[in-house]
N, C-alpha and C positions, 0 to 999 in steps of 0.2 A: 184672057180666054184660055191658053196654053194651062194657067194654073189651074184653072179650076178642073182642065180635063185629067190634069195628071192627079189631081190629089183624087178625083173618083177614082180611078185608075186602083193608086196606092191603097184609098181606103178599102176597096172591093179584095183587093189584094191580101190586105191586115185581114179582112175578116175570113177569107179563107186559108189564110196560113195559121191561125189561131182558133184554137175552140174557145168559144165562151167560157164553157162548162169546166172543159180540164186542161185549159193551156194547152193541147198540145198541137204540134205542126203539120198542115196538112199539106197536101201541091195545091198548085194554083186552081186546077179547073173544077177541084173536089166540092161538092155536096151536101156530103156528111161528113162527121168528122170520125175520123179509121179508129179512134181508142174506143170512143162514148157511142158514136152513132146519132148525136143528136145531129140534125140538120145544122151547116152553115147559114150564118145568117147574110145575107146578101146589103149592101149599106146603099142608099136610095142615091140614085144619081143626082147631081140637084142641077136646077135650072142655070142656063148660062144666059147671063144678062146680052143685050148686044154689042151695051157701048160699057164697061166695069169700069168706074172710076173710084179711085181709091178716096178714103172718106177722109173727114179731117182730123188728122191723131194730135191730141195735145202733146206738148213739149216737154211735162214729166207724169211719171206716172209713179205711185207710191208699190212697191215692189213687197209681198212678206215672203220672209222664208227662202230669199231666191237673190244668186249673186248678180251683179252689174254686169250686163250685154254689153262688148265694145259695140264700137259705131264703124259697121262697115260701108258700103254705099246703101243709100233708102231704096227698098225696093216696092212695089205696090202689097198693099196685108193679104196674109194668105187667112183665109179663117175657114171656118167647117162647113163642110157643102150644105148639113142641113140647116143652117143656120143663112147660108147666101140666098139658099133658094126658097127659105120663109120671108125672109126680111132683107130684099137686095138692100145695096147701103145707096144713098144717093150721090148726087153725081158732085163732086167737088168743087168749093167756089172757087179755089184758087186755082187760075191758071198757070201761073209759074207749075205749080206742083204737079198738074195733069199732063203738062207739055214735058218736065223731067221723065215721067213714068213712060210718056212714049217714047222718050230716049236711051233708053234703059238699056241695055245692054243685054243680050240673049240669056236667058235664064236656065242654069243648068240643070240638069235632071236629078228630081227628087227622087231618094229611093225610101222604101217601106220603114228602116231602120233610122234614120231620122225624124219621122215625126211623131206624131201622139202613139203610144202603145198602149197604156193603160187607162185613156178616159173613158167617163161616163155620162153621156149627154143625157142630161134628164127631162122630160119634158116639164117639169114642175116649175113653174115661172118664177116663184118667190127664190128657188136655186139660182135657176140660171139666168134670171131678169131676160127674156126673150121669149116670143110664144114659139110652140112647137106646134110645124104645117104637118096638115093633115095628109094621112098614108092614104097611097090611092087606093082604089081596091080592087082586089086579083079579079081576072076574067073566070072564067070554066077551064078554058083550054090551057091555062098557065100553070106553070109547077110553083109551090108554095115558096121551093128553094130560090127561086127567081123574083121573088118578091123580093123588094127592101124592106128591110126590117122582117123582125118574127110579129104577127098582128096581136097574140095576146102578152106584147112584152111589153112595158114603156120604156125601157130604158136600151138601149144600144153601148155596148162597152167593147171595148177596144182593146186586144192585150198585146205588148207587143217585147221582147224578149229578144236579147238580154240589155242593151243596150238604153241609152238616157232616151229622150224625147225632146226634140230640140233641133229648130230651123236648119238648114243647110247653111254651110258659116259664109257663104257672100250673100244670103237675103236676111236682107231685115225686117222685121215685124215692126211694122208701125205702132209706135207708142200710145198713138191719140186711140187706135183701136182697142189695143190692149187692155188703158183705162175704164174704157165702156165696157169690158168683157173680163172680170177678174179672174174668173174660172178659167179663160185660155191661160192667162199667166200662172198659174196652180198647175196646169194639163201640160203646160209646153215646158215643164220638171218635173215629171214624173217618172222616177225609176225604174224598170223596167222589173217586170213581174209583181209590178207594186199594188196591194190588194185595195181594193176601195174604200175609201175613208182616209185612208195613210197621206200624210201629206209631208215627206222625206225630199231634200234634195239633194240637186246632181254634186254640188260641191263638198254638201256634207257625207254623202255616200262615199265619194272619192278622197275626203280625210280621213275618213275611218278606217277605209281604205289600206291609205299611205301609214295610218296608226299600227295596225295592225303589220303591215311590212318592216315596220320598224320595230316593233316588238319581238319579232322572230329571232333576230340574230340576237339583241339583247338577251331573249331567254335562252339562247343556247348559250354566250356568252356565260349566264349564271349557272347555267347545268353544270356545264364543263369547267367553272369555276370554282364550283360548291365541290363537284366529283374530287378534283384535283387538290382545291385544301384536304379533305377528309382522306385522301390516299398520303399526300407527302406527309397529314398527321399520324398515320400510321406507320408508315416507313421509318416515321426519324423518333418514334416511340422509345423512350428510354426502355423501357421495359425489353421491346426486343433484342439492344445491346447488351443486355445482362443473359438473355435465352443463351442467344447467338456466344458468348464468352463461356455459361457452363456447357452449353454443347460442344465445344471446341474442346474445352478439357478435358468430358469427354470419351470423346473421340480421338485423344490427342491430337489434333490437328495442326502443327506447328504453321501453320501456312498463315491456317485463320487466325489464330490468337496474332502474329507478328503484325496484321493489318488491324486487328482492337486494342492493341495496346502502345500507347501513348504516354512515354516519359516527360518528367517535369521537363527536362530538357532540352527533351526534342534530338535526342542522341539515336542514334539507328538499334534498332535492336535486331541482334542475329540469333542462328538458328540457336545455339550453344544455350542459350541466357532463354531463350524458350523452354526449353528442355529443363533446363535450372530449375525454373519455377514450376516445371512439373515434377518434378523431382521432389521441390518443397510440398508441393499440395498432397503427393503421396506419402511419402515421409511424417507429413503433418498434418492427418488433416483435419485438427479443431484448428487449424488457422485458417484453411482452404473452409472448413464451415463457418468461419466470422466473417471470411471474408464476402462469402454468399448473400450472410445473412444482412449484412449492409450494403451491398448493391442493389437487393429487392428493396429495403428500406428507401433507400437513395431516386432508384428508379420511380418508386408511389410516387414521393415527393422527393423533386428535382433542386429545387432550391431550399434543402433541410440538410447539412449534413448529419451524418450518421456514424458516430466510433472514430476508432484512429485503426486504422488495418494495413497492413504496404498496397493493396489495390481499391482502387474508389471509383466512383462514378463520377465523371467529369465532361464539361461543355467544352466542344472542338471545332468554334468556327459554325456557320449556318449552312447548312443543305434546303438547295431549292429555294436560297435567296431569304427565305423567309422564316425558315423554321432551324432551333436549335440542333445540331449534331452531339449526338452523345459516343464517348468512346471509355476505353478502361484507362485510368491513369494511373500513376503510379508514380512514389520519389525514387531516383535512383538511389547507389547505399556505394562506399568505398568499405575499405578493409587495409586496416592497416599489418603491416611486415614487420619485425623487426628482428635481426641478424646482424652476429660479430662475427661471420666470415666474411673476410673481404673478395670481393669478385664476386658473390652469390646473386643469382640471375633472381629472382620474383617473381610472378603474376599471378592470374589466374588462368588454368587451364582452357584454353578454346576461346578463350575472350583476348583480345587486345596483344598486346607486344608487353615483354619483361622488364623490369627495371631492373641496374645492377646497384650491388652495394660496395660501392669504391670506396664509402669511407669509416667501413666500419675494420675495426680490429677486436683483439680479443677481450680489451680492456674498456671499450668506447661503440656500444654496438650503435648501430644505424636501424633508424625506421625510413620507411618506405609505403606511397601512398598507392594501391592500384584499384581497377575499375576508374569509370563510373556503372554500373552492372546495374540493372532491373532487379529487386527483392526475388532471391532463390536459393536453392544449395546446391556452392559450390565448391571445386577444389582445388585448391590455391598453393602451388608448387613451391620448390626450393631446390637449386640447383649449384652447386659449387665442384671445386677439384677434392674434396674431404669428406662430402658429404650431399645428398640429393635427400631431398624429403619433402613431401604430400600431408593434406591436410584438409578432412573434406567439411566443411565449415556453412551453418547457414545465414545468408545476410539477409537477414530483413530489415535493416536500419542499419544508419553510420556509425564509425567508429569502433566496428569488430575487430577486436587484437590479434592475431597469429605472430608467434613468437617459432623463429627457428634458428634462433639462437644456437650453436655446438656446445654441447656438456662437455667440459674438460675435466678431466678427475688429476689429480697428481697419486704418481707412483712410485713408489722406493721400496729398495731392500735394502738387506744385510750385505750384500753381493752385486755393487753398484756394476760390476762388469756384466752381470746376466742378462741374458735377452729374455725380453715379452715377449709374452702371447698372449693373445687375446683373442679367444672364440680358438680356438686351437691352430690360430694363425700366427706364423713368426713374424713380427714385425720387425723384424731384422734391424731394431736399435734396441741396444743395450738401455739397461733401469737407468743410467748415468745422462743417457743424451735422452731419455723420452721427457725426464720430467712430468711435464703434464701429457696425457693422452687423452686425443679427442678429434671431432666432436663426436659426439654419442647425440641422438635422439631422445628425446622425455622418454620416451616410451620402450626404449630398447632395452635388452638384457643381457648385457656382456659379461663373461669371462675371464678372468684376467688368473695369471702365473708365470711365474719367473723360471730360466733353467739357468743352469752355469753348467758347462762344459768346458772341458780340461783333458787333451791328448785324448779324445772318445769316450773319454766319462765325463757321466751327466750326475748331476744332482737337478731335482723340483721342487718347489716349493706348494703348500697345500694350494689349489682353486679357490680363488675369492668371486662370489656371481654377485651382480646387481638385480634386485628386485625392484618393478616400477612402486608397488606398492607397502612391500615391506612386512608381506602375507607369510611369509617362508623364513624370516629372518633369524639366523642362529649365526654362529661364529665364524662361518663360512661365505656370510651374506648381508651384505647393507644395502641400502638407496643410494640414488645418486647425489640426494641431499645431502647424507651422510657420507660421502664418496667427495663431494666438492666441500664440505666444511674440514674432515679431519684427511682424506687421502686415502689412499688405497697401499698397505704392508705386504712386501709380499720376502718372507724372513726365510731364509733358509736354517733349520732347525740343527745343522749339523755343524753351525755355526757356534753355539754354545756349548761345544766340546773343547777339552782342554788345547788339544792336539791340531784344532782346524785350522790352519791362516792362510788366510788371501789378503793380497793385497790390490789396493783400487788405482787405476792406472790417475784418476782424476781427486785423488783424497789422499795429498802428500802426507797430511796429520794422520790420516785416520792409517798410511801404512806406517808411519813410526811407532802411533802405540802397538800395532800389531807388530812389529818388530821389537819390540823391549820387550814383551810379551818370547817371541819366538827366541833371541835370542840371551835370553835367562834360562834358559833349558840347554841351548847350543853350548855355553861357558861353562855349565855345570858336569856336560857330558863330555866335552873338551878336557876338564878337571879331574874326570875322575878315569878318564882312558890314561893318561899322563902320568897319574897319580898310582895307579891298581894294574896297569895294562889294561882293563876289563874296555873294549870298543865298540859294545854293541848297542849301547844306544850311542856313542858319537855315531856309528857309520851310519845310523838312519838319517843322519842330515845332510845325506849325500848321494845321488844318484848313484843307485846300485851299478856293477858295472864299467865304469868311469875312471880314466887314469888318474884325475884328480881325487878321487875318490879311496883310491889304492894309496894313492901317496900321502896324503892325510893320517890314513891308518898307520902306516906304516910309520909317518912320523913319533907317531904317540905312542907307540911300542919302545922304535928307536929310544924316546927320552926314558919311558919309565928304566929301562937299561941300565941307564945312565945314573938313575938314583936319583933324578929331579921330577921334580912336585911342584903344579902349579894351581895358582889359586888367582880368579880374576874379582879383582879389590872396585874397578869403576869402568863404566863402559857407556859413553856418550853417542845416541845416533843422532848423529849433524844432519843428514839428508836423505830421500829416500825418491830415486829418480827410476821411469819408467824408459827403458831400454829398445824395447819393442817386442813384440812375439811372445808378451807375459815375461820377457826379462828385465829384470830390474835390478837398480845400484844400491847399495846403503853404505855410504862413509860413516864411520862409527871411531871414535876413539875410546883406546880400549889401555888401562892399568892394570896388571900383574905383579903380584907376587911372587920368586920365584926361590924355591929351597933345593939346595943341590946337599946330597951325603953322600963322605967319602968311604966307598965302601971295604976298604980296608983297616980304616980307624974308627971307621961308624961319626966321625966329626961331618956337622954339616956348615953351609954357611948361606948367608940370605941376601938377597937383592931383591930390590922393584924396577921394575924397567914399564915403560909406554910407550904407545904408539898408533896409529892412523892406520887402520885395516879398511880397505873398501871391499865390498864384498859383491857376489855377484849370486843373484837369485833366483828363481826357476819353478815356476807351480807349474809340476808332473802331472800332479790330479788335482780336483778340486780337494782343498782345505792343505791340499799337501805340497809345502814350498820347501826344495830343497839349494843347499850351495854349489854352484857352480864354479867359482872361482873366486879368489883375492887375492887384492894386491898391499903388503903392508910398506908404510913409508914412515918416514920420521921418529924411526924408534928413538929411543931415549931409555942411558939409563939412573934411574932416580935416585939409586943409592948412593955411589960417592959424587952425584953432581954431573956424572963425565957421561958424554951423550958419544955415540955413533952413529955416522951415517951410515952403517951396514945395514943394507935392506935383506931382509929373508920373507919367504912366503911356504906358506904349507905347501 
């Protein structure tokens, strides 16, 4: 009884919270409906039986379109008032069943959104297999709104928003009724706003539902997926590593290029070796254009090499997990050294630490390996106690030679006592000790002349210059080619005078022929002052001035006096020793003839006598040696056999 009053209740309810016409929601006590204005249709109360006994519902009931109801407790069937109150149901045979219903458990309050929203009871029998009871009919004094049902409508429909349509979940709908009544089972899943004819249900509305919530993330999942590849393919774009490398160039940007370029090696590249290679790309740049031109190539196609160049385009590892990283590669390059000063420091400027050369000399030079450097141009030092020298060289591949080598040239004169110069520097060692002089650089252009000085006089010898190329070349000038094959002359020309001698403190030979030489002139003028009185060329062989010098003269007057004549028959120089201070010994043994006339009878008579003069010698100026003193020993004399030890000295 309770049910049936509450589902008029609810139904009366649905129809005034819904318009027929346009869905839309009214208050309860409304009329008309506030959008349309059509009248509400009021839904007919139906009869309440006295004694309602639930009827007998079969055990299954074939179900389309609609999922499996659990089994809560059975409650008595709820069905549609206009259908109670045309056709109550009869009273049930089975007692068991009718005595459960009365035990029933208080039944809890239906609300509007639970039951039917959208049906449409049709009066047409073959529809709904039940007749439809006849409307009563309005008085005079009754408002139409207050009728159930609209009178020229047969159908009464229900709408109800938004929500399924379906029993309250502790009653159950008797099966066996359900059976008899297909269309409740069709109406009691009805979707809510579900337009007439549509026969959708609650399950499949709520899959499509859950389909549709599960699609969401998945598409953003691919938005932000698709986004994400097509951004990290552009980022790790080869092409942009090539932009990015000539705008760094440039711009010079030593910063950026140190982060794109990437040696075979994996060796650290600094600022210096940066610079290097800009150096090279300026310097060069149909190399810096080849190089261009095959990193676009490269970059199109990534797995095509392109040329041989010192920079390329090369794979570094994956960014973003997924995609190749491109960067600028490159092989590193050394440079080979090679030097015959020993100690000589190497490297390359700004790059790395020197190597020495400890085992080179002058005869056995040393190569030396430095870098490993990034393809650039660089300049590659040389450092020693004789010699510093640069070299500004480009490496773009292994095995570039620098040679710093010291050019040694040899030097001689005529005047092995004279001092060099070179570049109009004294290198304060005589032509005797220099020997060879050096190192010189390929490229330098030195000087070279000899002086010999003697008590403030000087004599020089002509300038000999080195030309690197051999553009200038006359008699005054060689290469160093021809400087290291035949040597470098440096003659003093006053040397080829009858009159000139010196002697070499380190060339005992070369002062004896100069003394056979000097003294063949000495014995003759000796001979003829003895012989003539005449002493003016002996006194030239004797420091003007000089006691010993006086007394010499004076000897040789003394004899001619005397009427003796001498003539020097052989003369041996044994040795020719250096003294010190330009003074110098020469033992000479020495044979005379000697003619004595008696000047009162004009008779003369003849001996030879010998003897061991050491002599003592003296360059006053250059070319000009004079006697200093002598000691004579072991005279002898030759003619009757009979020797003396009587020493005499001039």
């Amino acid at each position: 009884m309770c049910i049936y009053y509450f589902l008029s209740l609810i139904r009366k309810k649905a129809y005034h919270l819904f318009c027929k016409n346009c869905g839309a929601k009214n208050p309860d006590d409304a009329k008309f409906c506030a959008k349309c204005g059509i009248p509400l249709a009021i839904p007919p109360v139906p009869l309440q039986p006295e004694t309602p006994k639930p009827p007998d519902v079969p055990k299954s009931v074939e179900r389309s379109n609609t999922s499996e109801i659990s089994d809560p407790p059975e409650i008595p069937e709820v069905t549609q008032a206009s259908e109670s109150s045309a056709q109550p149901e009869p009273p049930v045979s089975e007692a068991p069943r009718d005595s459960e219903a009365a035990k029933s458990p208080d039944i809890p309050e239906v609300k509007s959104q639970d039951l039917l929203s959208d049906a449409k009871l049709s009066d047409n029998p073959e529809t709904s297999g039940e007749e439809v009871p006849d409307r009563p009919a309005a008085s005079e004094n009754e408002d139409p709104a207050d009728i159930p049902g609209i009178p020229s409508e047969p159908d009464i429909e229900i709408r109800r928003r938004p929500e399924m349509v379906h029993p309250p979940e502790n009653i159950r709908v008797p099966e066996e009724s359900l059976s008899s009544h297909p269309e409740k089972i069709a109406l009691a899943h009805v979707p809510a706003g579900m337009a007439p004819g549509e026969t959708r249900t609650a399950s499949g509305t709520k899959s499509k539902s859950h389909k549709k919530l599960w699609l969401i993330p998945i598409l953003i999942i691919v938005v932000l997926g698709t986004a994400a590849y097509f951004t990290g393919k552009y980022l790790t774009d080869p092409s942009r590593t090539v932009d990015a490398f000539e705008q760094a160039v440039r711009d010079q940007n030593v910063s950026e290029l140190k982060s794109l370029i990437q040696p075979n090696e994996h060796t650290g590249v600094t600022d210096a070796q940066i610079r290097a290679m800009l150096n090279l790309f300026k310097n060069q740049p149909d190399t810096y254009h080849s190089i261009v031109t095959a990193l676009d190539a490269s970059a199109a196609s990534p797995n095509r090499t392109t040329g041989d160049t010192p920079y390329y385009l090369q794979r570094s590892g994956k960014r973003f997990l997924i995609f190749d990283n491109y960067r600028i590669g490159t092989d590193t390059v050394q440079a080979k050294v090679t030097t015959n000063l020993q100690g000589m420091q190497v490297g390359i400027q700004g790059v790395g630490q020197s190597k020495v050369a400890s085992e080179a000399d002058s005869n056995t030079p040393q190569t030396l390996t430095v870098g490993p450097v990034i393809p650039g141009e660089y300049t590659i030092y040389g450092k020693s106690k004789t010699l510093n020298t640069t070299k500004v060289v480009s490496l773009t591949s292994s095995g570039k030679s620098v040679d710093f080598s010291g050019i040694y040239v040899r030097v001689s004169s005529n005047i092995s006592d004279a001092e060099l110069f070179v570049n109009d520097q004294d290198t304060g060692k005589t032509i005797a000790e220099v020997g060879e002089y050096g190192p010189f650089k390929k490229n330098d252009t030195p000087v070279f002349y000899a002086k010999y000085t003697v008590n403030g006089k000087s004599i020089q010898t002509s300038p000999v210059s080195i030309t690197p190329d051999g553009s200038n070349y006359d008699d005054s000038s060689m290469t160093f080619d021809d400087a290291q094959n035949s040597g470098i002359e440096l003659d003093f020309s006053e040397v080829n005078s009858g009159d000139f001698y010196v002697l070499n403190s380190n060339d005992e030979q070369g002062n004896i022929d100069t003394l056979n030489s000097y003294f063949s002139g000495f014995y003759d003028a000796l001979s003829n002052a003895v012989s003539s009185g005449d002493t003016s060329d002996f006194a030239n062989y004797f420091e003007t001035g000089t006691s010993y010098a006086a007394a010499q003269l004076k000897n040789a007057q003394s004899f001619n006096k005397q009427g003796i004549s001498e003539t020097n028959s052989d003369y041996t120089i044994n040795s020719v020793q250096s003294l010190g201070n330009g003074v110098f010994s020469a033992q000479v043994d020495e044979s005379w003839d000697e003619e004595i006339t008696d000047p009162d009878t004009g008779d003369y008579t003849t001996k030879s006598f010998s003897y061991t003069n050491t002599y003592k010698l003296q360059e006053t100026a250059p070319g000009t040696l004079k006697i200093i003193g002598q000691n004579i020993t072991n005279r002898q004399d030759t003619t009757d056999s009979s020797s003396s030890s009587d020493a005499s000295s001039f």
